[in-house]
ZADO-1210 file (C-alpha; in nm, 4 decimals, padded with zeros to 6 digits):
<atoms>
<atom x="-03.9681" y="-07.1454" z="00.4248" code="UNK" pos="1"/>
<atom x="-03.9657" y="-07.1559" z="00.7881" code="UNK" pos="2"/>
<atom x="-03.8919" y="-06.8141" z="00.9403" code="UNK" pos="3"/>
<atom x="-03.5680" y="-06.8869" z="01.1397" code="UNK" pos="4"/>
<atom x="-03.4086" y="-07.0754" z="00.8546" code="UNK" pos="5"/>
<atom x="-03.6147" y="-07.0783" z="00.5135" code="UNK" pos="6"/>
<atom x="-03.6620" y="-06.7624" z="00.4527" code="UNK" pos="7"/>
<atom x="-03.3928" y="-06.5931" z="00.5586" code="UNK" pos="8"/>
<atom x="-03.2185" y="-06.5827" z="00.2360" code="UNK" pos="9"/>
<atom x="-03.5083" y="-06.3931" z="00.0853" code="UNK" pos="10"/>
<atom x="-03.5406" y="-06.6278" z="-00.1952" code="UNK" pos="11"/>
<atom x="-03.7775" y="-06.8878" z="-00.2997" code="UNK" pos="12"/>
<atom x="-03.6839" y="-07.2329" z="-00.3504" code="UNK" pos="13"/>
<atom x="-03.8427" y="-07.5849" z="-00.4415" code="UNK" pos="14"/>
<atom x="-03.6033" y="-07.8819" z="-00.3680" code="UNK" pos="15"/>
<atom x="-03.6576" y="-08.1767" z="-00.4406" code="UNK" pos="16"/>
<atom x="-03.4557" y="-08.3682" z="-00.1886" code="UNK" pos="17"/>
<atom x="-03.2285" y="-08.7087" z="-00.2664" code="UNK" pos="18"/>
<atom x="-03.0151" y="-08.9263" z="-00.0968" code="UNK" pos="19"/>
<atom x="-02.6275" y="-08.7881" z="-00.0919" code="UNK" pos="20"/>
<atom x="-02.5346" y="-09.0247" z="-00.3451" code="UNK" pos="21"/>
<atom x="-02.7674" y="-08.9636" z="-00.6027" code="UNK" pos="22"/>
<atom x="-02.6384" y="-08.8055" z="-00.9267" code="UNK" pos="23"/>
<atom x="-02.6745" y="-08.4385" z="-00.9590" code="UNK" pos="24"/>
<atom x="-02.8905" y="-08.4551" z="-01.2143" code="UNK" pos="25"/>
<atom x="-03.1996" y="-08.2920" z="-01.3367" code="UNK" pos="26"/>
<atom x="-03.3794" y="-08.5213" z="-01.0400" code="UNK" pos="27"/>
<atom x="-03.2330" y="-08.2960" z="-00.7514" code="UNK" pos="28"/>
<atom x="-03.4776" y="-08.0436" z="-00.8254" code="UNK" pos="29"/>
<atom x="-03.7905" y="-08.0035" z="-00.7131" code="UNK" pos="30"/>
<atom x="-04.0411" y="-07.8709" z="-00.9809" code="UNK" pos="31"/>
<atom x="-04.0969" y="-07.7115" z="-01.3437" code="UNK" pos="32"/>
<atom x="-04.1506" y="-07.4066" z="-01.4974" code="UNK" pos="33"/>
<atom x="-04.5466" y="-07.3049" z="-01.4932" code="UNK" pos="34"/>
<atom x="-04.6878" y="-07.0482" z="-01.7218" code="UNK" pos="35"/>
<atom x="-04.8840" y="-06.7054" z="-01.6374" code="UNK" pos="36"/>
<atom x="-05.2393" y="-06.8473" z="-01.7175" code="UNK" pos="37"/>
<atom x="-05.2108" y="-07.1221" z="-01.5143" code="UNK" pos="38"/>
<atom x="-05.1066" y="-06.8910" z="-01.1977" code="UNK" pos="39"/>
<atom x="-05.2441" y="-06.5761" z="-01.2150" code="UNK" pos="40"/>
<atom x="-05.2537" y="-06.5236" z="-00.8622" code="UNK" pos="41"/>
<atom x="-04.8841" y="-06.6039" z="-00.7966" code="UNK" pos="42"/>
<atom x="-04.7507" y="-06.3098" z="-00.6765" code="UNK" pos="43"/>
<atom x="-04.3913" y="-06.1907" z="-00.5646" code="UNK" pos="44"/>
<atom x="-04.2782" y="-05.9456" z="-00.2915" code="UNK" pos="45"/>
<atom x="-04.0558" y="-05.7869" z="-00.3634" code="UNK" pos="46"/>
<atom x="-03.7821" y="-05.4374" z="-00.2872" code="UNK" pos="47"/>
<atom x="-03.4579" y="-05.3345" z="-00.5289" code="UNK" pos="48"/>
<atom x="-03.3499" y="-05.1300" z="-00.1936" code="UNK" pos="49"/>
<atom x="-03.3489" y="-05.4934" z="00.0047" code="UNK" pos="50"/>
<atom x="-03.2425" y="-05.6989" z="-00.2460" code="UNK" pos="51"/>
<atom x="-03.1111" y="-05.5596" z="-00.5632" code="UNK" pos="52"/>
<atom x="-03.2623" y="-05.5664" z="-00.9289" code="UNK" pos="53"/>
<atom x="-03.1618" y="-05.8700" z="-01.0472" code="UNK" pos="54"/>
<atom x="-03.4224" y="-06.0899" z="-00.9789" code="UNK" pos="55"/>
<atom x="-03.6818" y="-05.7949" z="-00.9545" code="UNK" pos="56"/>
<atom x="-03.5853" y="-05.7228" z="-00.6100" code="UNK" pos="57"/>
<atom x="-03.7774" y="-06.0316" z="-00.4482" code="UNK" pos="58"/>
<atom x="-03.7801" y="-06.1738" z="-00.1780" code="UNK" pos="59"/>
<atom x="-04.0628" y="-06.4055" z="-00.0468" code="UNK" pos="60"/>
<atom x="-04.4177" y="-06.5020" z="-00.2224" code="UNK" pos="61"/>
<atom x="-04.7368" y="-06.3677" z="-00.2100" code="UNK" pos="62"/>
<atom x="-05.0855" y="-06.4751" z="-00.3395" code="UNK" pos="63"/>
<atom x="-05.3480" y="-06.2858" z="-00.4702" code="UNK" pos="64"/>
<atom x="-05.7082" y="-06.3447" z="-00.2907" code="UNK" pos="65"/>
<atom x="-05.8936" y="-06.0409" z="-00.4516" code="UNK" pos="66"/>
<atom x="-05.8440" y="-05.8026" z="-00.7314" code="UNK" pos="67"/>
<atom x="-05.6463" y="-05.5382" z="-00.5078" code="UNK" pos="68"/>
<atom x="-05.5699" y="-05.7967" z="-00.2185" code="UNK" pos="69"/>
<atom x="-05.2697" y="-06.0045" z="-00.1235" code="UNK" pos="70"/>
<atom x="-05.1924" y="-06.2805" z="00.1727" code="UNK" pos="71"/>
<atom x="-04.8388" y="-06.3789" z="00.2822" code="UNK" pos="72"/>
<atom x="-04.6687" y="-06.4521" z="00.5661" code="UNK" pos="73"/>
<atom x="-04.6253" y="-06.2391" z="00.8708" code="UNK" pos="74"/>
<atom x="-04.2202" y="-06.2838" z="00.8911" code="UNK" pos="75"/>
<atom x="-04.1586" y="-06.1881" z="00.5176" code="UNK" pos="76"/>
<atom x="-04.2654" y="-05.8375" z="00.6568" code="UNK" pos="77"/>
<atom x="-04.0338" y="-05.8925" z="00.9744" code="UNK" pos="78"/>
<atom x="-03.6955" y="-05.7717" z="01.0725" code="UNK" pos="79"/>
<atom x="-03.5104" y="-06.0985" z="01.0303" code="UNK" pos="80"/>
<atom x="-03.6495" y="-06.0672" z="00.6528" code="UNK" pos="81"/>
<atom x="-03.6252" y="-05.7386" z="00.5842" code="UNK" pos="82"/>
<atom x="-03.3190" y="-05.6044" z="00.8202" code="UNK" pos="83"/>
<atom x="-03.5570" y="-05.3433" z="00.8635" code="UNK" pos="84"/>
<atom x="-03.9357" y="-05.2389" z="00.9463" code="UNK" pos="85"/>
<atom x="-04.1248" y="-05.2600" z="00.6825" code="UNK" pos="86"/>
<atom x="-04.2447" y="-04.9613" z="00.7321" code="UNK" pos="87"/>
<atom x="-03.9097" y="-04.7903" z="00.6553" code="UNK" pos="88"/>
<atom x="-03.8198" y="-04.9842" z="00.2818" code="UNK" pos="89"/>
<atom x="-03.9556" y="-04.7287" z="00.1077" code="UNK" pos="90"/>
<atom x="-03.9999" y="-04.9198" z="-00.2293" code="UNK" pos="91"/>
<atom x="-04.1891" y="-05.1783" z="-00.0885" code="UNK" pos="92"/>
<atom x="-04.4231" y="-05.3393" z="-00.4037" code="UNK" pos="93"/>
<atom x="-04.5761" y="-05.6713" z="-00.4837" code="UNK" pos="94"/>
<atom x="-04.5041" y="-05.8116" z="-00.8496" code="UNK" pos="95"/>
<atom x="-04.8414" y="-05.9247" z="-01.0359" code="UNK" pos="96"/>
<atom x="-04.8431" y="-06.1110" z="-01.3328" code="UNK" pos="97"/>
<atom x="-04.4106" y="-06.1556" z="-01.4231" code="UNK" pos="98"/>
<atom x="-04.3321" y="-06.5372" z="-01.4069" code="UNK" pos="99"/>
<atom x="-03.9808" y="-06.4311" z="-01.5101" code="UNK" pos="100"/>
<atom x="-03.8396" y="-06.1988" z="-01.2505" code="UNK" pos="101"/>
<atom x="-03.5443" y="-06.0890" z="-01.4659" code="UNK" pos="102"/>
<atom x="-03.7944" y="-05.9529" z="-01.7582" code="UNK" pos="103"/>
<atom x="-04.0369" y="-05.6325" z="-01.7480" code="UNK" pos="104"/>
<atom x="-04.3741" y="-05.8354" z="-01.8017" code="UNK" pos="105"/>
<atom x="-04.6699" y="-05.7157" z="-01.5654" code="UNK" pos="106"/>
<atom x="-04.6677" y="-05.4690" z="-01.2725" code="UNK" pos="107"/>
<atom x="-04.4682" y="-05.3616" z="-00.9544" code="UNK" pos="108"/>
<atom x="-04.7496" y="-05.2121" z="-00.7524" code="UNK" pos="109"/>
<atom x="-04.7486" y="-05.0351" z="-00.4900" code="UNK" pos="110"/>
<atom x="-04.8835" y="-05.0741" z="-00.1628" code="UNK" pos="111"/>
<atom x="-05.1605" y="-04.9035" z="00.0163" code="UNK" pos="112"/>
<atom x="-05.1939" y="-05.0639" z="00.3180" code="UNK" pos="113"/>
<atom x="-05.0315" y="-05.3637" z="00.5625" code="UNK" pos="114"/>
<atom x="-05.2062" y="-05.5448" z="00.7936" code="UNK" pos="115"/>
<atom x="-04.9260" y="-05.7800" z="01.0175" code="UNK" pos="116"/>
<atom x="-05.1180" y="-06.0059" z="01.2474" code="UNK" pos="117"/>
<atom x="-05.0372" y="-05.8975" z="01.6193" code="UNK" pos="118"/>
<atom x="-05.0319" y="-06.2207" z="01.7345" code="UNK" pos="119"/>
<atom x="-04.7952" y="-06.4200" z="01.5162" code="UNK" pos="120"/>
<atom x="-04.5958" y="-06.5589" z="01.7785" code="UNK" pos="121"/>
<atom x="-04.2589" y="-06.6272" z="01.6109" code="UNK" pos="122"/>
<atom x="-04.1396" y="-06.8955" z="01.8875" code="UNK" pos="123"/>
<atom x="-04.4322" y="-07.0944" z="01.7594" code="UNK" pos="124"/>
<atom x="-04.4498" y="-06.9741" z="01.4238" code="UNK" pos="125"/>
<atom x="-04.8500" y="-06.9401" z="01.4993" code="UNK" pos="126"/>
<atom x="-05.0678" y="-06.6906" z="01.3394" code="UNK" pos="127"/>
<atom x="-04.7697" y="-06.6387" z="01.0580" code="UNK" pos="128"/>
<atom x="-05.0313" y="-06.4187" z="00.8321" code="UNK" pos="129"/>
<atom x="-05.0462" y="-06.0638" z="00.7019" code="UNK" pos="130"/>
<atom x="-05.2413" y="-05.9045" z="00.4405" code="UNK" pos="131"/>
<atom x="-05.1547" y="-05.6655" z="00.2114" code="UNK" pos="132"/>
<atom x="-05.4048" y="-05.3670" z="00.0092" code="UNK" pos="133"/>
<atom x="-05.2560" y="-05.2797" z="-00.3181" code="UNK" pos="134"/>
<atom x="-05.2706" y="-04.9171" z="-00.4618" code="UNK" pos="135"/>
<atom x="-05.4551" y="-04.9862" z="-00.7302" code="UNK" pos="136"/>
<atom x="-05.6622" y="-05.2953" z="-00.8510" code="UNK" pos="137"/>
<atom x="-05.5297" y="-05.5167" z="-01.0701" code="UNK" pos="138"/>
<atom x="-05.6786" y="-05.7723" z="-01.4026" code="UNK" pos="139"/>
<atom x="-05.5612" y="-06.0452" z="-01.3046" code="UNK" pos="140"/>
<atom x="-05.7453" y="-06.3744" z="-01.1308" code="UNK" pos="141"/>
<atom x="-05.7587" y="-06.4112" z="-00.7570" code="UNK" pos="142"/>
<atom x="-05.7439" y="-06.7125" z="-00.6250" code="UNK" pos="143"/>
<atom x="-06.0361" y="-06.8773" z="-00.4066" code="UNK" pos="144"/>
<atom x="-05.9309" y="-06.9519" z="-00.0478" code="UNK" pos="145"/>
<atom x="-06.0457" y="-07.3359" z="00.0471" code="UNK" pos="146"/>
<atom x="-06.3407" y="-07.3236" z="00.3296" code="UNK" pos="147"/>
<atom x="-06.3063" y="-07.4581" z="00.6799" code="UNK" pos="148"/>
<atom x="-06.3930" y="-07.8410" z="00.6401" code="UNK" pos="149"/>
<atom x="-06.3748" y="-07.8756" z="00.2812" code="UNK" pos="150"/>
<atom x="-06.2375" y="-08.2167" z="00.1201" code="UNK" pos="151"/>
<atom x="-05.9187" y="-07.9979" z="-00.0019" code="UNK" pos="152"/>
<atom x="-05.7719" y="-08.0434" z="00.3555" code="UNK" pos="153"/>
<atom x="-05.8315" y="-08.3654" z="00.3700" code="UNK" pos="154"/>
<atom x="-05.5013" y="-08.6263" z="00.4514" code="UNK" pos="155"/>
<atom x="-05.3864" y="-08.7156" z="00.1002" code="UNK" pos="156"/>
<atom x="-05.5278" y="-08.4576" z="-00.1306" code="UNK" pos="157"/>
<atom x="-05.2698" y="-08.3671" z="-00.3898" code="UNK" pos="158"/>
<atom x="-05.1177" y="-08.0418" z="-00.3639" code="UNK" pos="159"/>
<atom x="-04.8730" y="-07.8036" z="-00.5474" code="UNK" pos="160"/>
<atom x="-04.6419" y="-07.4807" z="-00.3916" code="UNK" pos="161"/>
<atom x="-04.5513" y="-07.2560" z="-00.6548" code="UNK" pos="162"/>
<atom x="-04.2429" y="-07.0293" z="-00.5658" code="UNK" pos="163"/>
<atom x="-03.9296" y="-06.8954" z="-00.7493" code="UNK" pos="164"/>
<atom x="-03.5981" y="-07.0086" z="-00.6139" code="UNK" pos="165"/>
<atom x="-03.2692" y="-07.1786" z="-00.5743" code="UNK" pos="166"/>
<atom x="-03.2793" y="-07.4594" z="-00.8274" code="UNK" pos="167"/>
<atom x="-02.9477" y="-07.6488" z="-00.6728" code="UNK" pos="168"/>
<atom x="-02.9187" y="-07.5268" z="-00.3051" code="UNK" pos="169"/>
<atom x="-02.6056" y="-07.3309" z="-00.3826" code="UNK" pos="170"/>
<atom x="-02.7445" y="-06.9818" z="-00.4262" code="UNK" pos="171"/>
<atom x="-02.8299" y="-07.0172" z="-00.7818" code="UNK" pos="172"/>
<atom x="-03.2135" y="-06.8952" z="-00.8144" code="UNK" pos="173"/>
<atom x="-03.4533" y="-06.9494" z="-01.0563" code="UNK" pos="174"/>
<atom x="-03.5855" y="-06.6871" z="-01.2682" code="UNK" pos="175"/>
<atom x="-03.9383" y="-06.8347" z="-01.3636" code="UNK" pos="176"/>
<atom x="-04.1809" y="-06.9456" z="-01.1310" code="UNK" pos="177"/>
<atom x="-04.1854" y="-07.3024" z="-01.0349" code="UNK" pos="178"/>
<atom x="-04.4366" y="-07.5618" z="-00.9044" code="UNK" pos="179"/>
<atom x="-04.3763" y="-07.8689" z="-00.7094" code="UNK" pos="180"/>
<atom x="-04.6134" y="-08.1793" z="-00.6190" code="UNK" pos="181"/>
<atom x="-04.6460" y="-08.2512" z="-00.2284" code="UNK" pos="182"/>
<atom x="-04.9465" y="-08.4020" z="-00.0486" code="UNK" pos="183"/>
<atom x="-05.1719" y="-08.3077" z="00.2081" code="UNK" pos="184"/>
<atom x="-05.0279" y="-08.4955" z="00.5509" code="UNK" pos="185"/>
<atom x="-05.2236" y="-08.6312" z="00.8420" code="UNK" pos="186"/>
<atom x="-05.2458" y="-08.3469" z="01.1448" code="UNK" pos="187"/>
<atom x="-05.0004" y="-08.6342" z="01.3504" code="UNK" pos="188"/>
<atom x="-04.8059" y="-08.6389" z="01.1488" code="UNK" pos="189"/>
<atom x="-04.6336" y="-08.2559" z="01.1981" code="UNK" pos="190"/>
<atom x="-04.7768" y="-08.3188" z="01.5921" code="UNK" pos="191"/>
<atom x="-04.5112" y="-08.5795" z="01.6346" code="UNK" pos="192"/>
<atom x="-04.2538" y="-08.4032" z="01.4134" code="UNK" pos="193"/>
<atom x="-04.2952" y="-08.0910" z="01.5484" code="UNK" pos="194"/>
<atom x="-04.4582" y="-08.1014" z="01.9346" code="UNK" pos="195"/>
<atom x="-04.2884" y="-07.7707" z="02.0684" code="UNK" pos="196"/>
<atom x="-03.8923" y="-07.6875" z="02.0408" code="UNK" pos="197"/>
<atom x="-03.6556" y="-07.3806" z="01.8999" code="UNK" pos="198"/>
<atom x="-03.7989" y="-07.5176" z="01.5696" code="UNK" pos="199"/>
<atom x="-04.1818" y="-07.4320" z="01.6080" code="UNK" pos="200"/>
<atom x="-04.4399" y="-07.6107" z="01.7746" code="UNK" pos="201"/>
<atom x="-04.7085" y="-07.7460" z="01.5224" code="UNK" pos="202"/>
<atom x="-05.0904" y="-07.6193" z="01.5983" code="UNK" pos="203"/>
<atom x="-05.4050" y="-07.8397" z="01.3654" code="UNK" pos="204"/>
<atom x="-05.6286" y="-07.5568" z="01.4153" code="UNK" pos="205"/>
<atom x="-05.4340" y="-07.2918" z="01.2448" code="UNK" pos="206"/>
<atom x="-05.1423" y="-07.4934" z="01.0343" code="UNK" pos="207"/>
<atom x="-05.1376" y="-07.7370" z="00.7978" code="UNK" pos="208"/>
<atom x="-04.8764" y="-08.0317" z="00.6334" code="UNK" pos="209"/>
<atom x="-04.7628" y="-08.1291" z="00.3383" code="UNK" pos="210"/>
<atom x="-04.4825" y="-08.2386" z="00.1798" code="UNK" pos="211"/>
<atom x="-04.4091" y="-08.6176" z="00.1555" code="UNK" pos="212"/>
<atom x="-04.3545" y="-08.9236" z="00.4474" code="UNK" pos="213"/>
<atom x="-04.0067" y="-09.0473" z="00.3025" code="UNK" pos="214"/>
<atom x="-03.8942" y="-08.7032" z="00.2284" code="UNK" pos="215"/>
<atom x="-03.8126" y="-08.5396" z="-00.0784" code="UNK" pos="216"/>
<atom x="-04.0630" y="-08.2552" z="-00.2433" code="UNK" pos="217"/>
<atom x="-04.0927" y="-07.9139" z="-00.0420" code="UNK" pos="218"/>
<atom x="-04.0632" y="-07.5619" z="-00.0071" code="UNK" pos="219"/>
<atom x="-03.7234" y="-07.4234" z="00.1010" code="UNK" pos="220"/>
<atom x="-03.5185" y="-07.1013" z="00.1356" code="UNK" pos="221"/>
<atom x="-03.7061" y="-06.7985" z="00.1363" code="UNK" pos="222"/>
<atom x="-04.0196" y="-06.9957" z="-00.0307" code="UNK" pos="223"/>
<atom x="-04.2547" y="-06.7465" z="00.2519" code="UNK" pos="224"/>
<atom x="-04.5899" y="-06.6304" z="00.2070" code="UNK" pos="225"/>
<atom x="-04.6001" y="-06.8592" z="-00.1164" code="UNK" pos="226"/>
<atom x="-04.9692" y="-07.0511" z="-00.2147" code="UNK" pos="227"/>
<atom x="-05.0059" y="-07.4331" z="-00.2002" code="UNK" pos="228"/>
<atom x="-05.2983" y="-07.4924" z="-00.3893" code="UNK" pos="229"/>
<atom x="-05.5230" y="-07.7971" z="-00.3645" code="UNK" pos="230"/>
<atom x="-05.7936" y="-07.8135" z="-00.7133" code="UNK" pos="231"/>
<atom x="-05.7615" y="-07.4789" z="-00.7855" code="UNK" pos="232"/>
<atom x="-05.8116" y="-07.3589" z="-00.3999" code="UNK" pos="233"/>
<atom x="-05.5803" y="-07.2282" z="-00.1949" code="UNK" pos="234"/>
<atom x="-05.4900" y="-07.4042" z="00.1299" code="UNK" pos="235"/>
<atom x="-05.2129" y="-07.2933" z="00.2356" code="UNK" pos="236"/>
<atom x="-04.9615" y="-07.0437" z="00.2856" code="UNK" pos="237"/>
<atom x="-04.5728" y="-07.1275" z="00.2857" code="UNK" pos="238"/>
<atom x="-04.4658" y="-07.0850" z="00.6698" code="UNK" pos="239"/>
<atom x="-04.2212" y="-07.2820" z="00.8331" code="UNK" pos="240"/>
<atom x="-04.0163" y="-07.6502" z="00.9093" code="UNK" pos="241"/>
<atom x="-03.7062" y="-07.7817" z="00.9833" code="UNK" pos="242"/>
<atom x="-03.4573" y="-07.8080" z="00.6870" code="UNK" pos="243"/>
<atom x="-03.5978" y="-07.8809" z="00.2767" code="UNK" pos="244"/>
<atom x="-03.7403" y="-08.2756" z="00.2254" code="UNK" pos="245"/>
<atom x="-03.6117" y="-08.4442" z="00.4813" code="UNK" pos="246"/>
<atom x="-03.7533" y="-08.7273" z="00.6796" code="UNK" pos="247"/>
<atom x="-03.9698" y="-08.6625" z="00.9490" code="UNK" pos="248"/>
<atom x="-03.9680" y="-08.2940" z="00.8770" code="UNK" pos="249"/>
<atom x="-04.2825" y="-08.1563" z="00.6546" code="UNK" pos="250"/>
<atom x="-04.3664" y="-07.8456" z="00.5685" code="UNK" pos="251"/>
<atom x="-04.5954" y="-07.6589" z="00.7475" code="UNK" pos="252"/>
<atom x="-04.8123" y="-07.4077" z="00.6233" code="UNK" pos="253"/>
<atom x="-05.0852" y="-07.1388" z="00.7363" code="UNK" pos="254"/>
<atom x="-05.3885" y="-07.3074" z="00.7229" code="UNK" pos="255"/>
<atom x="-05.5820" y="-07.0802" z="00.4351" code="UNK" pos="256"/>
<atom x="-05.9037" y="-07.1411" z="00.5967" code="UNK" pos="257"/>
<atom x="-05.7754" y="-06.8869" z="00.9130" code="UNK" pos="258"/>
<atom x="-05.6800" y="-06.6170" z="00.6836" code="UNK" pos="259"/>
<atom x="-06.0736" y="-06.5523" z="00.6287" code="UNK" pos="260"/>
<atom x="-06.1638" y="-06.3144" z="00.8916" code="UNK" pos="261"/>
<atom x="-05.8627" y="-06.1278" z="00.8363" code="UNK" pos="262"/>
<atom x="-05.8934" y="-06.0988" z="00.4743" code="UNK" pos="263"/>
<atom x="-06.2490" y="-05.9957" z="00.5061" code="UNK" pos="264"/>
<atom x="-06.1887" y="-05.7696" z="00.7889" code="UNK" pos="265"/>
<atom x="-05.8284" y="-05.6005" z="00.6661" code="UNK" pos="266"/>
<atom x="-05.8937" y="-05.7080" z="00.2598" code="UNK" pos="267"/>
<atom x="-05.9600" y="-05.4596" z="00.0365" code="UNK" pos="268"/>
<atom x="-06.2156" y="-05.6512" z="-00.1442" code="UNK" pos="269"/>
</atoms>
C-alpha cells in the first residue's frame, strides 16, 4: 500500500492483522471474495512483461470513474513499481471486469493516454494520483467519486477497500478480488501517527484514514491505486502507511474528492 513498502511487491493484499499468538486460522485474513456486479468498477493494472501471466500480469489496483476513465495511484506508474518508465512496458493494460485474475473473463485494454501528477512528492507521499484514458470505452459501471464535504468523509463512516492479494503474508496471492471492512478515522488521528518522517508525512486536505484504532483490517502489499468505497462512493484511493494493521499506523489514502479537477481536466469522460 504505501509506496516505499506496500506496494513494492506489485501485489494486492488485505490483512487482517492479529496478535502473534493467535491461531492461523481463517481469522488472519482480512476480507472475502466479492462478485463482479457488486464491483464493476474494480479494476486491475496490470503487464505479463512486469510481472508474468499468472495472475494476469497485475500489479496494483485501479478504479474506474467513467466509461473509458481510470484513477490510481501515482507510484504504481513509478520506477520503484515498475523497474522501469512506464512509458517503456510496452504491454501496459488495465483489466475491466475479471474478478479472477487467473481466468479469461472481461478485457485487457489498452491504454491511450497517462496523466502522472507532477507534483506527487514521494517523500510525502502527497498528490499520489494519476489518471489513466483507456483505448476504447468500456460497459461496465463507473463508480461516483464522493464530493468535497459530503457525510461519506465523515470520522466513522463505514468503509470497504477492495484489492486482490496475499491472503497469508507469505507470498501466496489471491486470485479473486477481495473486500475488507475499515472505518473512516478522525484527521488526528494519521496527524499524530504520521506528522513528517522517512514514512510520509500525513496532509487532511489531500489524504484521508481509515483502517481501525486497535489495529487489525487494512490494505497491504502492493494494494496501490485500489478504491475504498464509502455507500457506494468512492473516497479514497489506496496510497500509503507504515506496515499492514498495526497500532497506531492507519492507512492513508488519496482523498477522492482531490482527484476531481484532474479527472475532469485529464479524464476522458
Amino acid at each position: 500500500m504505501r509506496p516505499t513498502v506496500r506496494a513494492t511487491l506489485g501485489a494486492l493484499a488485505l490483512i487482517l492483522a492479529v496478535p502473534a499468538s493467535a491461531a492461523a486460522d481463517d481469522l488472519v485474513v482480512g476480507g472475502k471474495p466479492v462478485r463482479l456486479s457488486q464491483s464493476p468498477w474494480a479494476v486491475a493494472l496490470a503487464s505479463h512483461q512486469r510481472f508474468g501471466n499468472r495472475r494476469s500480469g497485475q500489479f496494483c489496483g485501479g478504479v474506474l470513474v467513467g466509461h473509458a476513465t481510470v484513477v490510481t495511484a501515482a507510484h504504481c506508474l513509478g520506477r520503484e513499481v515498475l523497474g522501469l518508465p512506464w512509458q517503456e512496458v510496452k504491454d501496459l493494460r488495465v483489466v475491466v471486469g475479471r474478478n479472477n485474475l487467473t481466468s479469461k473473463g472481461g478485457q485487457e485494454i489498452k491504454i491511450a493516454n497517462v496523466w502522472v501528477n507532477p507534483h506527487y512528492n514521494s517523500w510525502t507521499n502527497e498528490g499520489d494520483m494519476a489518471v489513466i484514458t483507456l483505448q476504447k470505452r468500456v460497459p461496465n459501471q463507473p463508480i461516483q467519486i464522493a464530493r468535497p464535504n459530503d457525510s461519506v468523509y465523515d470520522p466513522g463512516a463505514a468503509a470497504r477497500v477492495y484489492g486482490w492479494g496475499d491472503m497469508t503474508g507469505d507470498g501466496s496471492y489471491a486470485s479473486r478480488l477481495r473486500s475488507a471492512k475499515v472505518n473512516v478515522l478522525r484527521d488526528a488521528v494519521c496527524t499524530q501517527a504520521y506528522p513528517g518522517s522517512a514514512d510520509g508525512t500525513y496532509k487532511a486536505t489531500s489524504m484521508l484514514c481509515a483502517g481501525e484504532l486497535k489495529g487489525g483490517r487494512d490494505a497491504c502489499q502492493g494494494d496501490s491505486g485500489g478504491p475504498l468505497v464509502v455507500r457506494g462512493q468512492l473516497v479514497g484511493l489506496v496510497s500509503w502507511g507504515t506496515g499492514c494493521g498495526r497500532v497506531g499506523s492507519p492507512g492513508v489514502y488519496t482523498r477522492a474528492s482531490a482527484l476531481l479537477p484532474a479527472v475532469l481536466e485529464h479524464g476522458a469522460d
